[in-house]
Phi, psi and omega in degrees: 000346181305099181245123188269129163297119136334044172326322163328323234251025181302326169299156205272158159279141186230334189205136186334270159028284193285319184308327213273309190301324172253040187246335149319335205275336212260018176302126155256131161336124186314311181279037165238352186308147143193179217247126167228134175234143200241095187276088173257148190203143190283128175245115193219157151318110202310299223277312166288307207095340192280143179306138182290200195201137207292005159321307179282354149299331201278327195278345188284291195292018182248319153335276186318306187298320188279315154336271231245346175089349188322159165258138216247148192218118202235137165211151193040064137088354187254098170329087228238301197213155179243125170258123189243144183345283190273340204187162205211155160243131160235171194242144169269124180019283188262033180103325180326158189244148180217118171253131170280074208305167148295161197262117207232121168321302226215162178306292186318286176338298181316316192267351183259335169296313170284308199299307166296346152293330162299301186313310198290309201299310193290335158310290169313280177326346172302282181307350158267009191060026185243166177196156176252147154220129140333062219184112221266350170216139152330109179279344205254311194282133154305156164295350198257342177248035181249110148283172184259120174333108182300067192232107179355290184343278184331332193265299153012265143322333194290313193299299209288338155309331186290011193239321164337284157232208188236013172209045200260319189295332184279005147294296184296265209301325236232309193265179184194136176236211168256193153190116159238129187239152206215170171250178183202138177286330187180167215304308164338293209255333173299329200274311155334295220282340175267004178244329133344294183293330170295293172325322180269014189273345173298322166322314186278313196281316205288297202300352203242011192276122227199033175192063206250015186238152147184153198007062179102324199240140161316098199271356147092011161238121148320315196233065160323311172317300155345293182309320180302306182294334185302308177300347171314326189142090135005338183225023169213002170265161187073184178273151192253082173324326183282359190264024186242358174269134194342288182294334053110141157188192168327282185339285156001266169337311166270018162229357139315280187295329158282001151289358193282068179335158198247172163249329169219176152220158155315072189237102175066048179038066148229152164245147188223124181276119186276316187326292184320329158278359189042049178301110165276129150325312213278295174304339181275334176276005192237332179244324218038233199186109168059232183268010222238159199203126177325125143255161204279351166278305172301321166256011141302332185287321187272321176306355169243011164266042187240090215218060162274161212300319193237143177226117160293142191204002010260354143357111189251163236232125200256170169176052149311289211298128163328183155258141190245158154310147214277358192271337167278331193317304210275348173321323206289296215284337196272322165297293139343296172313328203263337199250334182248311172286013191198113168331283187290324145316328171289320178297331184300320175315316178289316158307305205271343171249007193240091175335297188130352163254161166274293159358310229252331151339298168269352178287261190332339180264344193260331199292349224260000163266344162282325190259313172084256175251358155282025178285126164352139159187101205041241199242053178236182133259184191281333177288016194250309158351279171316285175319317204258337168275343172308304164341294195287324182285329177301315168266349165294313173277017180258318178303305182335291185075199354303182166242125153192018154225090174076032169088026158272141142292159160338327201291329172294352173295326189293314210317306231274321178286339205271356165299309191295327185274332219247319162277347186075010210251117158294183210263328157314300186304318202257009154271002153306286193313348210245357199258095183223193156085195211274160159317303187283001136276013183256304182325293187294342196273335202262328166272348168288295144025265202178054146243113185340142351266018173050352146201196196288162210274331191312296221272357172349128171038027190248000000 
């Protein structure tokens, strides 16, 4: 959810049109694709387990910063985020750590940008009494006893979620998710790939399900997390249902999205709070808000408080997945990849998932955080499912290639998920089966679980 405004993007937007074009600019050529992945963990106290606080995120990050050369990003006086040629780490509302990768030709890249970022973070984190967990909800911490990340935005959003939905705030403080962005050649194939990415997002939650704890307990949800964004706001959360209609393009999206209350805009690094008027993009371009007049920054600015299962940014962008143990992170992005980059794996996906409705669209995207891979899908379940696109993907990324770990293809990226599908038991069930004993044996169940960096750094995500 972390977003840096574009200054660059000062010019004004005058017409649809200009919305449609830069969500255009960023098509690429197929032999220009590339895979970027976005890692949010949970930052708690080794000992307690509880979510830290943040003096002691900020101070994790003054580590890094002094390491590593970061360029330092500070706001009300406060080490907020660190930025690099290619890549950023930020902090999410309660603290989550996010490293934003660079955007890689390839898997292999993708896994050496993590593997040093793990490495560095877990180094930093020692003398400080932290540990990360892979683990898509606070299991432990109340919401009320998470503070909030000092950031203006934020007090912001916060007020406006209580009128939104009963879980926006537990979305901002509580979760971590997964993020994979992917590229497109052109409207066509963009549009695919985003009703693709919707269909796989029950897929992604039920095989990806990694959050079955808040305060201490079991929540009756595999993919709690799900649940939670389902409750969020209603009108920037979910699946965006018009993109399943025949006719459907770009045009669709960008009229998704100016119907969207905004939440701010930018002016001379002040934020002007939009909420209160329940200000539409549509509206802001038709009226503007006071002396202020739409920029192609605002609505970069706005494509990214837009937190539908699949998103443009313009990027497109999946975010179905929990947060995973780091031995899982690259399973998400090579299935993405194996699935998404290939014509004929997107028709499989489109067979095998797509009820034929919106109705039966959402019943399977809502059943599949409770049930998880025993959810319905005609007359499968989502593991049966999950075995035969796992298949496809494997062989979409053996077309794909590279070779380049140790003469293997990507598809090896998969073995570690492809268990999780072939038992049917997620990675929720079986930390349910394990959570029993003293706190300080829920503690040790959690860092064993899915805590960093959980085995050698040589064999990461292999």
């Amino acid at each position: 959810m972390t977003t840096f405004v574009k200054t660059h993007l000062a010019q004004p937007v005058r017409q649809f049109s200009d919305l449609l074009d830069y969500l255009l600019r960023k098509t690429r050529p197929q032999e220009q694709w590339g895979v970027g992945i976005e890692v949010e963990k949970l930052v708690v106290d080794q000992r307690s387990g509880e979510a830290a606080g943040f003096d002691q995120i900020e101070g994790l990050l003054k580590i890094l910063e002094a390491a590593d050369g970061w360029e330092s990003v500070t706001e009300s006086g406060h080490l907020i985020a660190l930025v690099g040629p290619s890549s950023s780490i930020t902090l999410e509302p309660g603290g989550q750590l996010e490293l934003s990768g660079k955007l890689c030709a390839d898997l292999c890249c993708c896994r050496r940008d993590l593997a040093n970022h793990i490495q560095k973070i877990v180094a930093a984190a020692g003398a400080l009494g932290l540990a990360f967990l892979g683990l898509g909800v606070q299991p432990i911490t109340p919401l009320q006893s998470i503070g909030w990340l000092p950031k203006p935005r934020y007090d912001i959003m916060r007020a406006y979620m209580l009128r939104s939905g009963d879980r926006g705030q537990h979305m901002m403080k509580l979760t971590a998710g997964l993020q994979v962005n992917l590229d497109f050649c052109d409207e066509a194939d963009c549009i695919d790939k985003m009703r693709t990415g919707q269909l796989l997002a029950p897929l992604f939650y039920a095989l990806f399900a990694n959050s079955p704890l808040m305060n201490g307990e079991p929540t009756g949800y595999l993919s709690t997390r799900g649940e939670i964004w389902d409750r969020t706001d209603p009108d920037r959360s979910g699946l965006i249902l018009e993109l399943f209609h025949p006719e459907a393009g770009l045009a669709t999206y960008v009229d998704y999205a100016l119907d969207v209350p905004m939440y701010f805009i930018l002016r001379q690094g002040r934020l002007v709070d939009l909420t209160r008027h329940r200000f539409t993009f549509r509206r802001f371009m038709a009226e503007g808000f006071e002396d202020h007049r739409p920029t192609f920054a605002d609505w970069d600015l706005h494509l990214s408080t837009l937190f539908p299962e699949v998103r443009l940014r313009p990027q497109i962008e999946l975010r179905s997945a929990d947060s995973q143990p780091p031995h899982l992170v690259m399973a998400v992005a090579a299935l993405a990849k194996g699935l998404m980059y290939d014509a004929e794996a997107r028709r499989q996906v489109q067979r095998m998932l797509d009820p034929g409705d919106d109705a039966g669209r959402l019943a399977m995207y809502r059943e599949s955080w409770r049930l998880g891979l025993r959810t319905p899908c005609g007359g499968h379940t989502l593991r049966d499912i999950a075995c035969e696109l796992l298949s496809v993907a494997r062989e979409s990324l053996s077309r794909q290639g590279p070779r380049c770990l140790r003469g293997a293809d990507e598809g090896v990226f998969l073995d570690g998920i492809e268990e999780v599908a072939r038992s049917g038991v997620t990675l929720a069930e079986r930390l349910l089966l394990a959570w029993k004993g003293s706190r300080q044996e829920q503690i040790g169940t959690l860092l064993a679980h899915c805590g960093y960096p959980g085995q050698s750094l040589g064999d990461l995500c292999l």
